[in-house]
N, C-alpha and C positions, 0 to 999 in steps of 0.2 A: 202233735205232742212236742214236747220240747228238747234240747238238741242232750244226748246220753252223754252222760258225768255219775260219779260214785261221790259215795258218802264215805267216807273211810269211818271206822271205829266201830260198824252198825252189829246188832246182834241179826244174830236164822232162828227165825223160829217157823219149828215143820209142825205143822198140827198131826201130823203122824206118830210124834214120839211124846205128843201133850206137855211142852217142856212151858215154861212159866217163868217169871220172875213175882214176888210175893216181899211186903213191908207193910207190918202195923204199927200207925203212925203213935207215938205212945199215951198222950195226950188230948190227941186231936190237933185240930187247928181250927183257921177261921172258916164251919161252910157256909157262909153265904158271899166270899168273894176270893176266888181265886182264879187261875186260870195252866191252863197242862196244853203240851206244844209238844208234837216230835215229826219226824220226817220217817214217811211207811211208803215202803215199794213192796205190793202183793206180790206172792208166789205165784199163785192159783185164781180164777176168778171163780163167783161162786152163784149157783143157783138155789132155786129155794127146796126147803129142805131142812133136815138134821142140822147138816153141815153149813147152814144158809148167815153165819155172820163171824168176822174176823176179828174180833176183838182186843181194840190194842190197849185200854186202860180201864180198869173199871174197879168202884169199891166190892167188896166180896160178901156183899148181900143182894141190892137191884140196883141197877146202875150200869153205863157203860158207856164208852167212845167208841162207837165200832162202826165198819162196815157192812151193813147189812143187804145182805142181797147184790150189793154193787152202789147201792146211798150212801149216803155217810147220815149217820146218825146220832146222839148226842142226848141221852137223858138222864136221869136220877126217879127211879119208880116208888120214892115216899108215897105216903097216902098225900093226894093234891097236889102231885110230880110235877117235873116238867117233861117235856120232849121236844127237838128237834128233828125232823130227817132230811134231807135234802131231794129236790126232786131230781137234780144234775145227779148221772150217774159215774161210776169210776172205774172205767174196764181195762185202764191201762195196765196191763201185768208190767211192762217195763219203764213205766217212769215212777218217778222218784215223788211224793207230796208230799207236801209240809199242812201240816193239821193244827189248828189254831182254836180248844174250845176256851171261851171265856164264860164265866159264871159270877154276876153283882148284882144278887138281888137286894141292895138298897136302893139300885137305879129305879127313881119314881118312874121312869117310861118302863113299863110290860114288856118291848118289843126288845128292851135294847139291854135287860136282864142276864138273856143267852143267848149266846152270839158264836156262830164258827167263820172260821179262816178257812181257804184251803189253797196254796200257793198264793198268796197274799192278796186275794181276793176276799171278799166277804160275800157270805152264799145270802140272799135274800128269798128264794125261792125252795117253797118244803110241802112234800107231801103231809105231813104232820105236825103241827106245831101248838103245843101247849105251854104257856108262860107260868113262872112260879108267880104265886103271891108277895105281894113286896116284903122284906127282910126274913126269906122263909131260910131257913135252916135244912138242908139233904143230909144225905148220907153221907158222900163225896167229904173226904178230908175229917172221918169222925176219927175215933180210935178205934178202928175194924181194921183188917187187913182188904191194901189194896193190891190188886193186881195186875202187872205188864205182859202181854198177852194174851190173857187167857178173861171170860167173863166172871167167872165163882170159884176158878180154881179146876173145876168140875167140867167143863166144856166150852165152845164156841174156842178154838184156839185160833189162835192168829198164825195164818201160813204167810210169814214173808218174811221181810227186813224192816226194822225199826232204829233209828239213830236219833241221836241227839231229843233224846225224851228232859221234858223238862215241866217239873211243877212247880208254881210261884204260889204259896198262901199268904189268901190277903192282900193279890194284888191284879188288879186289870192291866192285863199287854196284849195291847192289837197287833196285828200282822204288819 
């Protein structure tokens, strides 16, 4: 792992107390190219189960950035979705990552549509991976309410620390 430092600013979120952050976007924006980036250090590691995904962003319908199971994960569940999950797992309760999804589905390559970060790496290896159709439109960035934390508001909460969250619509940033 690598050598312990802080994030100053970061929010706690304890999935014990089901606490949230929540914003619907009014308008919407652009979904088919944006890209959401924050640094999460887990409380808890998690098995399968109930309680089996940590969920740090996601629209509040199907959709999410989360850690599931200990993968890191990354889909939008439209009818003809995508998904990502990784096959590199994430057990460190004490380090600190920086999470990198980007999403451009104009990009004519399939591969390179949705793409994760994770400490400035880019993950190439996934237990699951399905590519959106070129210029397809998700859910991600409509005018629903999205949610920090938490998957629908309703469950999978995120037990840790989350800093420096940041969504760009309308625009691809690599790690």
């Amino acid at each position: 792992g690598a050598a312990a430092y802080t994030i100053d600013q970061s929010c706690r979120f304890d999935d014990g107390d089901s606490a949230y952050l929540s914003k619907t976007f009014a308008s919407g924006g652009n979904r088919q190219t944006w890209t959401f980036s924050c640094w999460v250090k887990r409380a808890n590691l998690l098995s399968s189960g109930v309680d089996s995904y940590d969920a740090l962003f996601a629209p509040s319908t199907d959709g999410a950035f989360t850690f599931a199971y200990n993968d890191f994960s990354f889909y939008d569940g439209i009818t003809n979705g995508w998904s990502l999950t990784t096959d590199r797992k994430f057990r460190d309760s004490a380090a600190w990552y920086h999470i990198v999804g980007v999403v451009d589905t104009t990009n004519a390559t399939a591969g390179d549509r949705i793409r994760i970060w994770v400490n400035g790496e880019r993950q190439t290896s996934f237990s699951a991976e399905v590519y959106p159709s070129e210029d397809l439109e998700g859910k991600w960035n409509n005018n629903i309410a999205h949610n920090v934390g938490t998957h629908s508001g309703s469950g999978y909460w995120l037990d840790g620390y989350m800093a420096e969250a940041h969504f760009l619509d309308g625009t691809v940033a690599e790690a």
